[in-house]
C-alpha positions as CSV (number, residue, x, y, z in Angstrom):
1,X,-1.3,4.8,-8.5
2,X,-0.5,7.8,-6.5
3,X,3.1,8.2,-7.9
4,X,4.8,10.7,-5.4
5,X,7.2,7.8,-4.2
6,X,7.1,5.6,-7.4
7,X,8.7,8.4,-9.8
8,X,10.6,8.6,-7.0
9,X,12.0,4.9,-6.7
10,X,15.3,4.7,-9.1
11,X,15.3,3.1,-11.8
12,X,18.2,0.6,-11.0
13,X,16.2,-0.7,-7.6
14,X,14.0,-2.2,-10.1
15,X,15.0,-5.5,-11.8
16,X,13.0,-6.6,-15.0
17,X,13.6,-9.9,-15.8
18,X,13.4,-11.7,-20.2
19,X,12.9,-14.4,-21.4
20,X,15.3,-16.1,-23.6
21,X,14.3,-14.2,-26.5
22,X,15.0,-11.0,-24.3
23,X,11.2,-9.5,-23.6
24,X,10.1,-8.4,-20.5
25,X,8.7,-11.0,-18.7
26,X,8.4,-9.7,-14.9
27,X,9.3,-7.4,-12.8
28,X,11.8,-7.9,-9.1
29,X,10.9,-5.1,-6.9
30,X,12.3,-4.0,-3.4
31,X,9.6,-5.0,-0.9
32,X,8.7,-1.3,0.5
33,X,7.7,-0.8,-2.7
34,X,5.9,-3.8,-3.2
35,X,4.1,-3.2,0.1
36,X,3.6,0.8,-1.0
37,X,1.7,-1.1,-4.4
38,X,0.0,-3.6,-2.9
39,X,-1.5,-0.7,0.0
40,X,-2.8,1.6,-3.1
41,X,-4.5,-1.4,-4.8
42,X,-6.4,-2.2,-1.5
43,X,-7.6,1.1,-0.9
44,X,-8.2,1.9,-4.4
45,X,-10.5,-1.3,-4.4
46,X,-12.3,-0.3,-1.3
47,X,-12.9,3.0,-2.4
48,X,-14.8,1.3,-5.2
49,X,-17.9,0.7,-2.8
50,X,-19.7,3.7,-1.8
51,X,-20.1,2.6,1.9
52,X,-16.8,2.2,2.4
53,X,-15.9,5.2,0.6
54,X,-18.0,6.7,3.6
55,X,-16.8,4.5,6.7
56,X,-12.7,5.2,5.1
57,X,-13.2,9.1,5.1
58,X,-15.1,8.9,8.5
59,X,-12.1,7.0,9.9
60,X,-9.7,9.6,8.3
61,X,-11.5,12.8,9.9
62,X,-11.9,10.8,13.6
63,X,-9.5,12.3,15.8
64,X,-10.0,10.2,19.0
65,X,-8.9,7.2,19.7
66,X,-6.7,5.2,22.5
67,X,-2.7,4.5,22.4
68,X,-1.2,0.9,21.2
69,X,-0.1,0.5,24.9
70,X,-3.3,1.2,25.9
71,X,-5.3,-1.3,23.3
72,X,-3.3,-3.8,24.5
73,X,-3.3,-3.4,28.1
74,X,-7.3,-3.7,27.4
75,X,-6.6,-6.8,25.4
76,X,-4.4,-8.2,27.5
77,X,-1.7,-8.8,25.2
């Protein structure tokens, strides 16, 4: 994982949790964390496919585009 912001987290926001013999059995994390993890793991596993590889970095260098307010005017919502 990227890791800027995960070395970052302190340790005491993350609870690990034992069994009754006292090893780890799981993990509690704060949920921007969980949501920073979850985001790497989805890009890491589209970056897998060559294609998308392409049509991610593509998207990265675009530059254009149209406003929220304006997407939704268009979609009515």
């Amino acid at each position: 994982m990227g890791g800027s912001k995960l070395k970052a987290m302190a340790s005491g926001e993350v609870q690990y949790v034992s069994d009754e013999n006292g090893e780890p059995v799981g993990v509690i994390v704060p949920i921007e964390l969980w949501r920073e993890i979850e985001s790497e793991r989805e890009t890491a596993y589209l970056l897998k496919s060559a294609a998308m590889k392409q049509r991610l970095e593509a998207a990265k260098a675009r530059h254009e585009g149209i406003s929220l307010e304006d997407a939704c005017e268009k979609l009515g919502i």
